[in-house]
Steps between C-alpha positions, in 0.01 A plus 500: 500500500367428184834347374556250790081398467538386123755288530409311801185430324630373195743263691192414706277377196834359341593279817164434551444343191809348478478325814137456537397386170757435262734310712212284638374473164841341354581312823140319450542406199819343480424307783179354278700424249764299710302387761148513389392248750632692799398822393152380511551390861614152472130410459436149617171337291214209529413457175411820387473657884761689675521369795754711666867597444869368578579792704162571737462228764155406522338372839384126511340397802351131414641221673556354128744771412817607612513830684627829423709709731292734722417841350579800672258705222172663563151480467577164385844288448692487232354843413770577185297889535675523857803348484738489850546375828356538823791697580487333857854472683614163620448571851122670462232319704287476187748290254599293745142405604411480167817269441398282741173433429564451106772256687137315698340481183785404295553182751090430529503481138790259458516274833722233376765787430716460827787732365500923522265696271662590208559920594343626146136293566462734850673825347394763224744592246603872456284556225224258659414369125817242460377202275755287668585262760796333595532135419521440882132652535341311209649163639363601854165511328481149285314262756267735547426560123546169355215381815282753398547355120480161516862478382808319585778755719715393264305599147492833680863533638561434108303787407677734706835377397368554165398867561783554702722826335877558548661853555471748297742448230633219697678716743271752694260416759371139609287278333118538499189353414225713344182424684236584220677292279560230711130532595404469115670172419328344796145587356631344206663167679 
C-alpha cells in the first residue's frame, strides 16, 4: 500500500503545481506582454476613471442613451459575478411574457419606429453581460436618443456608423456596435 500511496502523491503535488500554478503563471504573463491591454480587461477610461470594460455590457436606461440588451443575470443585470442566461425555453410562459412586454416598452419608447423590434433589444444574451448590439438595434434607437439630446438624427446615425465594428477578423460573426462606447462619444458630442 505504501508503494502505490507515494507515488500518487508526488504526481498529485507535481500536476498540481504544474497545472495550477505554473501553467497559469506563464500563460498570464505572456499574454501581458502581448496583449497588455486585454489582459487587464480591455479597460475602457474617463480621464483617469474606468468606466467599464469592452467585454461586460453595462445597463443604460436614460432616454439619452442607447440601450443595452436585457440581462438575464442576478441580483442585478449585467452582473459579470453571475454570468448566464435565464435558461428559459422558447416556448416557457415566462420568456415569452417577458418578450412581449420588453416588445410594449421597446415600441412606447420609440413611437415613430413603425418597423419590428430589433430581436436582441427584447432578448438576453447567453451570458446576459454582451456589450453589444446589432447595428439594426442601435438604428431602431436614434430618434429617440438624438430627441432626448437636442441633436440632429443624423449627427447620431453618424455616431453609430462610426462605432459600428465588422466581424471578427473580417469573417466571423456580424457586425456590432458596442453600446458603452457608443454611449461615451455621445457624452462627448
Amino acid at each position: 500500500m505504501k508503494n502505490l500511496v507515494r507515488p500518487a502523491v508526488s504526481l498529485f503535488l507535481l500536476l498540481s503545481i504544474l497545472t495550477g500554478l505554473a501553467y497559469p503563471v506563464a500563460i498570464t504573463g505572456v499574454a501581458r506582454l502581448l496583449f497588455p491591454r486585454q489582459a487587464a480587461g480591455s479597460l475602457i477610461q474617463r480621464g483617469n476613471e474606468v468606466v467599464g470594460s469592452e467585454l461586460i455590457g453595462q445597463s443604460f436606461s436614460g432616454k439619452g442613451y442607447f440601450w443595452s440588451r436585457p440581462s438575464a443575470t442576478a441580483p442585478m443585470p449585467n452582473n459579470a459575478a453571475s454570468s448566464g442566461g435565464s435558461n428559459l425555453g422558447p416556448t416557457n410562459p415566462a420568456l415569452v411574457d417577458a418578450v412581449k412586454a420588453r416588445v410594449d416598452a421597446a415600441r412606447a419608447a420609440h413611437p415613430y419606429q413603425t418597423g419590428p423590434v430589433p430581436a436582441d433589444l427584447v432578448t438576453a444574451s447567453a451570458s446576459g453581460l454582451d456589450p453589444h448590439i446589432s447595428p439594426a438595434a442601435a438604428y431602431y434607437q436614434v430618434d429617440r436618443v438624438a430627441k432626448a439630446r437636442g441633436m440632429l438624427p443624423a449627427k447620431v446615425r453618424q455616431l453609430v456608423d462610426q462605432y459600428r465594428e465588422g466581424p471578427s477578423w473580417g469573417i466571423f460573426g456580424d457586425s456590432t456596435v458596442n453600446v458603452l462606447k457608443l454611449n461615451l462619444a455621445l457624452d462627448k458630442a
